[in-house]
Structures are given as C-alpha cells and as structure tokens.
PADRENMAR-338837 format. One record per residue (C-alpha): x, y negated, z. Coordinates in nm, 4 decimals. Example, Ala and Ser with C-alpha at 12.3 -4.5 7.8 and 13.67 -1.06 7.14 Angstrom:
ZAKE       px       py       pz
ZAKE   1.2300   0.4500   0.7800
ZAKE   1.3670   0.1060   0.7140
***
This chain:
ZAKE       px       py       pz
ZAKE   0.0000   0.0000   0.0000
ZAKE   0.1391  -0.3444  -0.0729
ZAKE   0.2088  -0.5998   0.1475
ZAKE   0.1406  -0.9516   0.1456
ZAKE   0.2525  -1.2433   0.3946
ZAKE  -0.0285  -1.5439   0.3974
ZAKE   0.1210  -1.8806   0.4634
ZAKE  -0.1297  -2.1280   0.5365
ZAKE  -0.0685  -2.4686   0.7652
ZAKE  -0.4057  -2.5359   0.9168
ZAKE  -0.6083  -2.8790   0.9585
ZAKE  -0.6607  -3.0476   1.2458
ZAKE  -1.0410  -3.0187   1.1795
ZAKE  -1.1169  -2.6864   1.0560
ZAKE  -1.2477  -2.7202   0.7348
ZAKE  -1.3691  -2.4997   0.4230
ZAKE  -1.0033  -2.4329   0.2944
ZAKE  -0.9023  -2.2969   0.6782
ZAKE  -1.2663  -2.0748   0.6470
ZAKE  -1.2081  -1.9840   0.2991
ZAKE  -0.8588  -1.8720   0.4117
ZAKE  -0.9680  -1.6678   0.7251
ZAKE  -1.2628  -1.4897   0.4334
ZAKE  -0.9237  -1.3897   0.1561
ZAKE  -0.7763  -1.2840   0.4388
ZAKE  -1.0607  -1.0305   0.5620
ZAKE  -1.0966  -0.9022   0.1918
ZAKE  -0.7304  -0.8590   0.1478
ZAKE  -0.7262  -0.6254   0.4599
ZAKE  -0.9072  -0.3741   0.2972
ZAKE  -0.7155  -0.3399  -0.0167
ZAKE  -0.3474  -0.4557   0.1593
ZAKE  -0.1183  -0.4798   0.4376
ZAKE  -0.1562  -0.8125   0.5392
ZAKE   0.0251  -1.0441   0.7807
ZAKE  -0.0985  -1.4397   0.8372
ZAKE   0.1172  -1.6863   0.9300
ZAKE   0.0208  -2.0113   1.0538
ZAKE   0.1013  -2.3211   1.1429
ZAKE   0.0098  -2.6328   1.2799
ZAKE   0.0147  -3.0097   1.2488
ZAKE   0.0757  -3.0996   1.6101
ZAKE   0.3735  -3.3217   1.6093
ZAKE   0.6401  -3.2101   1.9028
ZAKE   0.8265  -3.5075   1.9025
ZAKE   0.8318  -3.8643   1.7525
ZAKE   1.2497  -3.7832   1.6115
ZAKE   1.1137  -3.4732   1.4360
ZAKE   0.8736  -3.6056   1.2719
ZAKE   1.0446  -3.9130   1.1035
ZAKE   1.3025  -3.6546   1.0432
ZAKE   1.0483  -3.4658   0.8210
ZAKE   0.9441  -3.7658   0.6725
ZAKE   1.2961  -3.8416   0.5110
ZAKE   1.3663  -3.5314   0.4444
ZAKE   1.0760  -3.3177   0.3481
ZAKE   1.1962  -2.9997   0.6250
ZAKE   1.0642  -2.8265   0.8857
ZAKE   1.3946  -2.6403   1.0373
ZAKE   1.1263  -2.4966   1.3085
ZAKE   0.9012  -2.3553   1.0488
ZAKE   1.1525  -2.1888   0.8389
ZAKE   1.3328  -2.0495   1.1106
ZAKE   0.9713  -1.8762   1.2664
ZAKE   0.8884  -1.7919   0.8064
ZAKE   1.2385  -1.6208   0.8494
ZAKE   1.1962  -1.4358   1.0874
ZAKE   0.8486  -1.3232   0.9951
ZAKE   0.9661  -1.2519   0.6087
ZAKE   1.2620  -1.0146   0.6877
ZAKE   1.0343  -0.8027   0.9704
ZAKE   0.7613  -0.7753   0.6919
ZAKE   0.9186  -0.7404   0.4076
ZAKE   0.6521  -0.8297   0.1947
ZAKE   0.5922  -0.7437  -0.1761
ZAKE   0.4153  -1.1349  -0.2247
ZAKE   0.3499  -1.3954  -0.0406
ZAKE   0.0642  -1.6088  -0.0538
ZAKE   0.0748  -1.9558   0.0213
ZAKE  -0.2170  -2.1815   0.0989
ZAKE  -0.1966  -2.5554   0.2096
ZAKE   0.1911  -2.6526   0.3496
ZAKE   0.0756  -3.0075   0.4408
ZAKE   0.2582  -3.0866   0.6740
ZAKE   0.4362  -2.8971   0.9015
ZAKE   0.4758  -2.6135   0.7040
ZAKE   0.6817  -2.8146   0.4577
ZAKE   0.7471  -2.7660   0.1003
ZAKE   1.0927  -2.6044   0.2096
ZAKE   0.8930  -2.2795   0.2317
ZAKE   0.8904  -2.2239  -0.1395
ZAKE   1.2854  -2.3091  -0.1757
ZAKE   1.3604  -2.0426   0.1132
ZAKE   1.1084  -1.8190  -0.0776
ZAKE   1.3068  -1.8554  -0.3874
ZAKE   1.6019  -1.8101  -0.2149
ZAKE   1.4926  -1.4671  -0.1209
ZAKE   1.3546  -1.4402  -0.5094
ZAKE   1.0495  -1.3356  -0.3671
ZAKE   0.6763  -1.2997  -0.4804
ZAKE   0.5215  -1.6161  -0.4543
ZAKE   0.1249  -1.6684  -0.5563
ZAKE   0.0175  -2.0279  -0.4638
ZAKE  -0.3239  -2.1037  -0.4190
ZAKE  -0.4282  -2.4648  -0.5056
ZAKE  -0.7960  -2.5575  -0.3118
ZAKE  -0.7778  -2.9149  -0.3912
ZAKE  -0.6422  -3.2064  -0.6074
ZAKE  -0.4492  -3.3866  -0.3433
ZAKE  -0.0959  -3.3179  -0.5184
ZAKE  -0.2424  -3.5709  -0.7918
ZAKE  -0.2367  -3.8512  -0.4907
ZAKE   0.1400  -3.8978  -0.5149
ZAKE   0.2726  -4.1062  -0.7615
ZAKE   0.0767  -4.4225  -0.5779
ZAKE   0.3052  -4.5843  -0.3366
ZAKE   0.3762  -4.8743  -0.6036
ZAKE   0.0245  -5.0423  -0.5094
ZAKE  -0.0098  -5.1516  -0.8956
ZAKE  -0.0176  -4.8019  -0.9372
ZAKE  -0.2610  -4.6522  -0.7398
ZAKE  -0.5801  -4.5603  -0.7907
ZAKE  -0.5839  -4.6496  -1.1574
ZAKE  -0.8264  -4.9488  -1.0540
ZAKE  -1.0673  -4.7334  -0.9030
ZAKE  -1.1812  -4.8040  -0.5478
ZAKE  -1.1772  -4.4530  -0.4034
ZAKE  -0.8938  -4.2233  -0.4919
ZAKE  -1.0457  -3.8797  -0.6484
ZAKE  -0.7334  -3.7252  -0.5250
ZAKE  -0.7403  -3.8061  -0.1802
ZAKE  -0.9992  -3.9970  -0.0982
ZAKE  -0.8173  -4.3130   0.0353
ZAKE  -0.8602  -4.6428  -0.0230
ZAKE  -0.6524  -4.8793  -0.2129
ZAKE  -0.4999  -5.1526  -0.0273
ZAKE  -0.3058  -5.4562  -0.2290
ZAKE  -0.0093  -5.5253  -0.0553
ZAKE   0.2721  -5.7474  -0.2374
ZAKE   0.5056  -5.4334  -0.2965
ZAKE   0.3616  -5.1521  -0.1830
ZAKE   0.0334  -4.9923  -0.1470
ZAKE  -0.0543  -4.8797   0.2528
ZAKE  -0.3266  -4.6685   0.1639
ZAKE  -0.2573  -4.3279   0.4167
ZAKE  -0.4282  -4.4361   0.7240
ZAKE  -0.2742  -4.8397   0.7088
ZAKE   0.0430  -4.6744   0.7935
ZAKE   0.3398  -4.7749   0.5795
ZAKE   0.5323  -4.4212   0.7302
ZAKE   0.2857  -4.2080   0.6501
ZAKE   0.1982  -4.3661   0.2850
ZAKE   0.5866  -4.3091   0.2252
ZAKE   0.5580  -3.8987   0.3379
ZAKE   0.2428  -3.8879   0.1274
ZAKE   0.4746  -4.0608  -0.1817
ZAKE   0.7659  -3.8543  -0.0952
ZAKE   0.5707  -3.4897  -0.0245
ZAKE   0.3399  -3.5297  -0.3517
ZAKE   0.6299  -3.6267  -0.5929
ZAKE   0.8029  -3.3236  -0.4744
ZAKE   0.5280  -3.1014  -0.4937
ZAKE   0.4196  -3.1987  -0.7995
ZAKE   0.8539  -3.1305  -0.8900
ZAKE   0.7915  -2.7545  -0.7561
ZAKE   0.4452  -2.6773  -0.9511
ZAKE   0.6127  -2.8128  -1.2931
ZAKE   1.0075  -2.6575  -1.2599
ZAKE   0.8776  -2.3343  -1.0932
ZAKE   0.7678  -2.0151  -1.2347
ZAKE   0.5333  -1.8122  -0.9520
ZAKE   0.1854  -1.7535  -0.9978
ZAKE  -0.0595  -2.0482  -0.9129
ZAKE  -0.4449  -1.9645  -0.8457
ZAKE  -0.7271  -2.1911  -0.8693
ZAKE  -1.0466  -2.2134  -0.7903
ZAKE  -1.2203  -2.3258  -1.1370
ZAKE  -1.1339  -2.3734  -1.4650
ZAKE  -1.1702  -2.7361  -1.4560
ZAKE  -0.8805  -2.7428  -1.2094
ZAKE  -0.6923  -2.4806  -1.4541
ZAKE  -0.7411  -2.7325  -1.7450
ZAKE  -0.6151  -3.0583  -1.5096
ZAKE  -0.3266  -2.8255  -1.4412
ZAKE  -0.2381  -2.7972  -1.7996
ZAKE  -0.2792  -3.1350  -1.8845
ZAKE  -0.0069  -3.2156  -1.6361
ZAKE   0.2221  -2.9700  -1.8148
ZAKE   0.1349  -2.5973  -1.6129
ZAKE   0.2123  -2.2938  -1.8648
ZAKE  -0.1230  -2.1639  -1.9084
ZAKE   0.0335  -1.8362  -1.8583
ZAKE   0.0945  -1.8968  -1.5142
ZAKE  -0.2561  -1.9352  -1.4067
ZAKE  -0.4945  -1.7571  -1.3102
ZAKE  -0.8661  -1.8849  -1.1786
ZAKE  -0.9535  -1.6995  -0.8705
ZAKE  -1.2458  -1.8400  -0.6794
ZAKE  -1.2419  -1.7992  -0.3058
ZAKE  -1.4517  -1.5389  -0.1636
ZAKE  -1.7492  -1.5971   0.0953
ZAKE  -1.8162  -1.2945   0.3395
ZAKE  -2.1442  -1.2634   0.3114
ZAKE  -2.2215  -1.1451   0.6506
ZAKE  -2.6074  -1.0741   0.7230
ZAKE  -2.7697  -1.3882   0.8972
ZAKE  -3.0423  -1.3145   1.1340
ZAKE  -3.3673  -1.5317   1.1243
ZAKE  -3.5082  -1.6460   1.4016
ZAKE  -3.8082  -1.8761   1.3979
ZAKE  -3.9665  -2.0599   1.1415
ZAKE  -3.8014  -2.2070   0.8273
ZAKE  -3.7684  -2.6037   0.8960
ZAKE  -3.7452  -2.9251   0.6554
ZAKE  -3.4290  -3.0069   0.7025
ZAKE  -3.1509  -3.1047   0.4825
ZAKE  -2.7841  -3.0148   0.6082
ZAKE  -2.4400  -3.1523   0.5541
ZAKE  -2.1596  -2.9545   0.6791
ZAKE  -1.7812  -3.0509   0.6664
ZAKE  -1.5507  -3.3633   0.7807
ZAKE  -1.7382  -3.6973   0.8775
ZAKE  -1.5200  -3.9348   0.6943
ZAKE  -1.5736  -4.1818   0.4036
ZAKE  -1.4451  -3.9503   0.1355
ZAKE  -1.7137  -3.7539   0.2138
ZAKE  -1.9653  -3.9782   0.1159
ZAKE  -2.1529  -4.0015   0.4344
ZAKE  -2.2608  -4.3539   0.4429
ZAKE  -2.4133  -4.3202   0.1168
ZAKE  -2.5741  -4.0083   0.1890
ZAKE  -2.7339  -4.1651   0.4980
ZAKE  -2.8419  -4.4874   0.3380
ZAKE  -3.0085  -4.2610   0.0331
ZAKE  -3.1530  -4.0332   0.3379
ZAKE  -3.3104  -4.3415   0.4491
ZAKE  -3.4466  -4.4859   0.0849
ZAKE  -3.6492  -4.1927   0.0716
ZAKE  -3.8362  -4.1969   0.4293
ZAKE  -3.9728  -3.8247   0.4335
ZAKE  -4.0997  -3.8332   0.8008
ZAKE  -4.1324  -3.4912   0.8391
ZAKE  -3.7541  -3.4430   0.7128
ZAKE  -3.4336  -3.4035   0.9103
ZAKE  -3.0904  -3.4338   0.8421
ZAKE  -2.8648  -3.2483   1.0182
ZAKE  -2.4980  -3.3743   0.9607
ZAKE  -2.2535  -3.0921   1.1136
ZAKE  -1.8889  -3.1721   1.1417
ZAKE  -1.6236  -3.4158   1.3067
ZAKE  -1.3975  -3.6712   1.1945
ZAKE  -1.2685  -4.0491   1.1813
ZAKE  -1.6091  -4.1952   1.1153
ZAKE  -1.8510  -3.9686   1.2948
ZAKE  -1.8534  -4.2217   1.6295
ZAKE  -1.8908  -4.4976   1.3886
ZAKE  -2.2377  -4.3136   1.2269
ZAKE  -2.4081  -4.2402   1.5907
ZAKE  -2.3845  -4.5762   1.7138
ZAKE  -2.4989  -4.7177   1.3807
ZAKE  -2.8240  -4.4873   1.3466
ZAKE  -3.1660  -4.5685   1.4077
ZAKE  -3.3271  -4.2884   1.2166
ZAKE  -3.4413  -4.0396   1.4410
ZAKE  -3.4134  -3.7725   1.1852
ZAKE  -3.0797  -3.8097   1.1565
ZAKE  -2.9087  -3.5587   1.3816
ZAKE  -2.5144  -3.5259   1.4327
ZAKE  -2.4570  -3.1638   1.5984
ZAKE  -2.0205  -3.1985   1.5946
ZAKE  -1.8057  -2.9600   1.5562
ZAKE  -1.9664  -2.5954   1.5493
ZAKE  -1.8912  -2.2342   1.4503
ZAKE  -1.9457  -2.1263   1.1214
ZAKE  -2.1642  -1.8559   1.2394
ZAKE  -2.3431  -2.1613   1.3664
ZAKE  -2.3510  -2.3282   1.0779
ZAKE  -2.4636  -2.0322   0.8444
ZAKE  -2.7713  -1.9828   1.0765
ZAKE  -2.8808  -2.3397   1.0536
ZAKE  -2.8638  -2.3030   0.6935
ZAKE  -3.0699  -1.9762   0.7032
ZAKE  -3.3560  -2.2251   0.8701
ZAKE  -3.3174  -2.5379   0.6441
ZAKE  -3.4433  -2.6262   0.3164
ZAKE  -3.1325  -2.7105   0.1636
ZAKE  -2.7287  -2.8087   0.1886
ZAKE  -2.6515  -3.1567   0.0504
ZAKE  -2.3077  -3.3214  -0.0190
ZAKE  -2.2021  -3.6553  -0.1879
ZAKE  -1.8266  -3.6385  -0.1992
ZAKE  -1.6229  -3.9134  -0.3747
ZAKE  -1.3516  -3.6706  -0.4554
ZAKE  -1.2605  -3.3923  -0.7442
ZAKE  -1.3841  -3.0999  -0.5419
ZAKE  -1.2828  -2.7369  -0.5716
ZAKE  -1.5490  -2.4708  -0.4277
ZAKE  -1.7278  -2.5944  -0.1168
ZAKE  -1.7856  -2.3133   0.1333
ZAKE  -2.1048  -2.5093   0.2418
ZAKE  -2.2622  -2.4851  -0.1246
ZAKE  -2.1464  -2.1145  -0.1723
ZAKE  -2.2470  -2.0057   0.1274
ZAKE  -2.6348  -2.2098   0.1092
ZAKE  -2.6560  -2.0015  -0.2825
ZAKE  -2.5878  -1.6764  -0.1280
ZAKE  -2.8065  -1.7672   0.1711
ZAKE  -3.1048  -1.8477  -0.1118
ZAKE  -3.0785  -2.2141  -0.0155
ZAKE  -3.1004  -2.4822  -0.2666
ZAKE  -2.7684  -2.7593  -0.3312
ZAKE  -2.7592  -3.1067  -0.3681
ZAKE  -2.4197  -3.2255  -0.5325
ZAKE  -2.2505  -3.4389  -0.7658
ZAKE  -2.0902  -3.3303  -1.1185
ZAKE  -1.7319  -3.3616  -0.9986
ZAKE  -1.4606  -3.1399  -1.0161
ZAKE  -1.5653  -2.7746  -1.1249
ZAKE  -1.9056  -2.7721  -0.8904
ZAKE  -2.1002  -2.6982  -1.1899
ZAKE  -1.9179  -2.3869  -1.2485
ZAKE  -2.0743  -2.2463  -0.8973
ZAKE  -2.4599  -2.3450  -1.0379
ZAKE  -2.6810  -2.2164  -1.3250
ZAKE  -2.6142  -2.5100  -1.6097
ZAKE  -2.9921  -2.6038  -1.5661
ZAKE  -2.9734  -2.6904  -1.2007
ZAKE  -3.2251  -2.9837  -1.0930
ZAKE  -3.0536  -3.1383  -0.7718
ZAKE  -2.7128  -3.2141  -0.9363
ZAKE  -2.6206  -3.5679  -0.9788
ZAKE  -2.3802  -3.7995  -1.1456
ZAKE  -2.1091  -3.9072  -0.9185
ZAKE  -2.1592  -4.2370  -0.7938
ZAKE  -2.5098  -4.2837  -0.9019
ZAKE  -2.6933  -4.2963  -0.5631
ZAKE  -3.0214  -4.4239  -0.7397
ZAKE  -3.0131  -4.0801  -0.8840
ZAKE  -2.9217  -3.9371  -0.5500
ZAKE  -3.2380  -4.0868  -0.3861
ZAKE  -3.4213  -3.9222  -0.6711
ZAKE  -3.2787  -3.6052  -0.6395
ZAKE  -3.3320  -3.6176  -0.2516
ZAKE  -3.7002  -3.6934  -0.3441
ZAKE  -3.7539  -3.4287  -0.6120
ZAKE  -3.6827  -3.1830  -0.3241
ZAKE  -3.8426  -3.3403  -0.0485
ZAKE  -4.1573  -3.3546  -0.2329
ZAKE  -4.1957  -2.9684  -0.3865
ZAKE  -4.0384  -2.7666  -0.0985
ZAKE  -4.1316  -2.4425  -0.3083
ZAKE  -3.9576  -2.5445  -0.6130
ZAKE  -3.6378  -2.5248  -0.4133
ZAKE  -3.6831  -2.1999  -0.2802
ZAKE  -3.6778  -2.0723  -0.6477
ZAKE  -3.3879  -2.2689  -0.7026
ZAKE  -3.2066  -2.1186  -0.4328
ZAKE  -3.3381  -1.7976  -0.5379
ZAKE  -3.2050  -1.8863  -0.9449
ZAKE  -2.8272  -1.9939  -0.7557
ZAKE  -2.8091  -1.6790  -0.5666
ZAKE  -2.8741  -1.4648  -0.8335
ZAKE  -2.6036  -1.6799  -1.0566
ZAKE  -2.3571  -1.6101  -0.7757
ZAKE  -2.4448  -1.2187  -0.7644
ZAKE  -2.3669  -1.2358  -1.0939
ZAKE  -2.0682  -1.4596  -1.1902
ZAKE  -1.9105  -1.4355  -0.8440
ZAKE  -2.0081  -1.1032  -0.6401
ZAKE  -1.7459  -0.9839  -0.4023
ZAKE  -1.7051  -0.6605  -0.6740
ZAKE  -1.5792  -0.9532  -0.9826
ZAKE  -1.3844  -1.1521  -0.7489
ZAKE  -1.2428  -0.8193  -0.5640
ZAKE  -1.0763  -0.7427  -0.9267
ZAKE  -0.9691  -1.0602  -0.9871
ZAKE  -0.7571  -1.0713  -0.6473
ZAKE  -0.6341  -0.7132  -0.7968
ZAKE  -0.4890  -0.8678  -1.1110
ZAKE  -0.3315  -1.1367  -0.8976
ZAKE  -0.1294  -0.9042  -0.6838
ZAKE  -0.0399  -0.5930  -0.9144
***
C-alpha cells in the first residue's frame, strides 16, 4: 500500500479548505497509508517572525517535516496551504529529497502577489479577487494586508516566490475546477501537469429532528471579502418576516455586524462544529453566499446540494461547475439588485427550491459522487 505524507498549515479560523482537508484525508485512509502533518500560524516570538518575513523559512518547520519525512518514508506527499508557518521552504527540502510532490491549489491567493507597487494593485478594481483586500493609495507603496506595511511586504515577498515555484517546478498540481486549470495555464502551467480533482465531501447521514424552517444560512468567515454587508443589506431589501438568516462563522467583522443589526431575523450563531452546521442546513431552506472573490469549491454549497438544499451564489470562479447550467438562484457578481431578486424568487416559492435542491443533488451524484472523485484521487497518486 502506498504511502502519502499530507502537509497542510491550518487557519486560524477553521475554514472549508481545513474541512475539505480533514474529508481527503478520511478518503485517502481507505485506499493509503496516510500520515498528516500540521502546522500552525501561532507566532512564538516577535524575532522569528520578522526573520520569516525576510527570508521566506521556517527552520522549526523543516526540522519537525524532516523528521516526519525520513520516519515515513513516503511514496508522495501532498501539500495543501503553506501560508505561513509552514513556509514555502517545504517544497525546496522536498526537492532536495527528489520526492513525490502533488500540490493542491484551493484558492487564487498566489495571484495577490505582484501588488506591493500600489499603482499596481488591484488592476483598478476596489476589491482584490485574489485576496480579498482592499486597495490603499499610498505614495510608494500599497498597505493593503491588514494596514500593515510588514505584513503587505511577506504577502509581496511569499506570492512572488510562490508563484517562482508553480512556474520553474515540475510536480503535480491539483485543482479544484477547470476554470482554475485554465487561469493556471494562462499564467504559463504545462497543461500536462494538471490535473482537476475536486475535493470530496463525506457525506455522513444527517439526522432530522423537527420541522423544516425558513431560514436562509451563511456559513464561513465573517469578513468583508465575504460579502456580508451586502448580503445583509439585500436580506433586508427583501423583508420576508417569516424568514431568518442564520450567519454561522467568526472573523474580523462579525462584532462589527451584531452591534450594527436591528433585524431580528438576523441571527449570528459563531463559531460551530461542522456537524453543527450540516444539521442546521438539514432544517433550512437554503445556503446563501455573496463572496467578492474567485472561489474554488465551497464546502457550504457542496455540502447544502448533497443535503437536497437549494444555493444562492454568484458566477465567480468555477461555482457553476458544482450546479446544473440552468440553475435559478445564481447571480452575477456584484449585481446585488439581482441578488435581492434572487433572494425573493426563493423566499416567495419555498417548493420550487426543494426541487432545485433535489435537481443539484442529483447533478452532484452524478458529476461528483465519491465513486468519480475516488478514481480521480487514484490517477493522482499511481
């Protein structure tokens, strides 16, 4: 049986990467010898840090990879996010060692990088599809991570490297759609290098209790990337009294949302299990999200399709891919008068969306089953 070593650095907030990476790695089990290894972003001391910063290393991290890789002795190794701790010096040991290497990319950040030069960033636009930051003009230079000239520098330094190591390398890179495969290639990837791999969702049985309620949930990190102002404000354009939304999550601008809401519909239930969260969806009428950025494969949407749930989403990124082309609640990004329209399409024929949930889960059984994506995960590691 071969053996693979997962590398994956995990958030601060666990998000849908860190719960799509927990799924692969409950799959993999039962076709591999597997061995995680994970680390953190908790920052041990202020010198360390800035010493990361310059130069783009994690001695600490390597050391415990080291140690880990010449115990296992693994036939790949799969890498996930290395942001930040991690560091990118993980795929230079790995070469080192000339081993296996399949990276899985589950976002577009790397594409943030080339933006420290404030003329540069963004393109004009106010909201980086990348990232999700906003630009700030500064004479020289552009202070857009979290108004922190340090951190904008890492961000410059880290992607510009990273974006180095996908072009000059030659291991295996997975995506999630082919949308993303296609941006890849239009940066310069060798087509034959790879291969589109969506995540896989456990689709654990969810017992019902109750009745079914008219709600709409959000699930994921409360920040402004994330669209949550706008999804609140187009909550609150279409004033379905007998509708809740249930926004599930933390983050930087979840404080920020509570003391601004007077909308007693509105409920903000933190930071919860994804057990939790699958069960709430099991009870709502639909999952909703109105990110601002070039999205992969949203756990929350996958998981509401093979729950029989109904999405709500903008056309960004390869979403579509994960929806029957004649979906109804799909809107342009940006467009939040179609938003409110959406929000009121579903609002207003409850039993229209069960059949759509019904149409999406029947589109995942059969484009994305655990049998199609169990063979793609085959051809990956053979």
């Amino acid at each position: 049986m071969k053996k693979i070593l997962v590398v994956h650095n995990r958030y601060q907030l666990t998000g849908g990467e860190d719960i799509a990476v927990d799924n692969e790695i409950e799959f993999l089990k039962n076709h591999f010898q597997v061995k995680a290894l994970f680390f953190d972003n908790k920052i041990v001391s202020r010198y360390k840090f800035l010493k990361l910063i310059f130069t783009l290393k994690n001695r600490d991290s390597i050391t415990e990879l080291e140690k880990v890789y010449s115990e296992f002795k693994p036939d790949y190794v799969y890498i996930h996010n290395t942001w930040f701790n991690a560091s990118l010096e993980v795929f230079k040991f790995l070469e080192k060692k000339q081993a296996n290497i399949v990276l899985k990319l589950h976002n577009f950040r790397y594409d943030c990088t080339k933006y420290f030069k404030s003329k540069n960033h963004l393109n004009n636009k106010k909201i980086c599809p990348a990232c999700g930051y906003s630009y700030k003009k500064l004479k020289y230079f552009n202070k857009y991570y979290e108004d922190s000239y340090a951190k904008s520098f890492f961000v410059f330094l880290y992607g510009r490297k990273y974006i180095k190591i996908l072009l000059n390398s030659n291991f295996k890179i997975a995506v999630l759609t082919k949308f993303h495969s296609d941006h890849l290639i239009n940066l310069g990837l060798d087509i034959s290098r790879l291969e589109i791999v969506p995540n896989i969702i456990m689709n654990k049985p969810i017992v019902k209790t109750g009745k079914i309620d008219k709600s709409l949930v959000y699930a994921g990190r409360v920040s402004n990337e994330k669209g949550l102002s706008e999804l609140i404000h187009a909550f609150n354009e279409v004033d379905a009294k007998e509708v809740k939304l249930k926004i599930v999550g933390d983050g930087p601008m979840l404080k920020q949302l509570i003391q601004k809401n007077k909308n007693k519909n509105i409920k903000f239930l933190g930071q919860i299990s994804n057990q939790e969260v699958k069960e709430i969806i099991s009870k709502s009428t639909a999952v909703i999200t109105v990110t601002k950025l070039l999205e992969g494969q949203p756990t929350l949407l996958h998981e509401a399709s093979l729950l029989k749930k109904p999405s709500i989403y903008p056309k960004t990124g390869g979403l579509s891919e994960f929806f029957p082309d004649d979906d109804p609640y799909s809107f342009e990004q940006f467009n939040y008068d179609q938003l409110v329209e959406k929000l009121r399409l579903l609002v207003t024929d409850i039993d229209r969306g069960q059949r759509i949930g019904e149409q999406n889960y029947n589109f995942i059984m059969k484009n994305l089953s655990i049998e199609i994506i169990k063979e793609k995960y085959l051809k990956l590691f053979k």
